[in-house]
N, C-alpha and C positions, 0 to 999 in steps of 0.2 A: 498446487502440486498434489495429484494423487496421494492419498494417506499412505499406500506400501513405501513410497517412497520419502515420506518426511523421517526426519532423524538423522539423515545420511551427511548432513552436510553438500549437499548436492544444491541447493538455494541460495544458502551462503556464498559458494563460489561461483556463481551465476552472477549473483547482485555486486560482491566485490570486483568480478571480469566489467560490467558494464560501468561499475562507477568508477573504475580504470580508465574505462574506455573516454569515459566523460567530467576528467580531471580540471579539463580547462574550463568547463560548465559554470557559470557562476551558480547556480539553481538546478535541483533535481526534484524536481514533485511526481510523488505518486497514489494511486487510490492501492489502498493495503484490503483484501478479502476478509471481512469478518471474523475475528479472534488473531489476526495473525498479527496485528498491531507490536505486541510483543517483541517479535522479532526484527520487527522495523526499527524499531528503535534499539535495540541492541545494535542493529546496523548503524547506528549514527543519525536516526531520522528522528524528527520533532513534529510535534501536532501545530497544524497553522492554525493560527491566529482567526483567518477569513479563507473563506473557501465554499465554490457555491457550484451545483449540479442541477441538469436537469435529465431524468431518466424517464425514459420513455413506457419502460415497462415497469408496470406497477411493484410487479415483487421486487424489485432491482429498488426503487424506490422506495419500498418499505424497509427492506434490508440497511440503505445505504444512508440515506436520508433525514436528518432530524425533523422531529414532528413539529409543527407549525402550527399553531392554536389562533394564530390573530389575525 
């Protein structure tokens, strides 16, 4: 979300409308934008366990991606 716009509670009731929407769900995953972790979790959301990507573009993959030494 554009920065003018964070604070507003405007996210919040986005992410609560869809997980409304998706009550019967057993599983809701999602990739959370860098720092916004935070509020993920406030949301109800927990860090998995395993979890694996593959990004094609390099910054996307330096950003997202733990580093790999082996």
């Amino acid at each position: 979300m554009h920065k003018d716009y964070q604070g507003r509670g405007i996210a919040r009731i986005l992410l609560e409308d869809i997980m409304k929407q998706l009550e019967d769900v057993s599983c809701i995953q999602l990739i959370a934008t860098t720092g916004n972790e935070p509020f993920y979790e406030k949301m109800g959301f927990k860090k998995l366990k395993t979890g694996m990507a593959i990004y094609k573009d390099p910054q996307l993959a330096e950003e997202y991606l733990e580093s790999n030494n082996h």
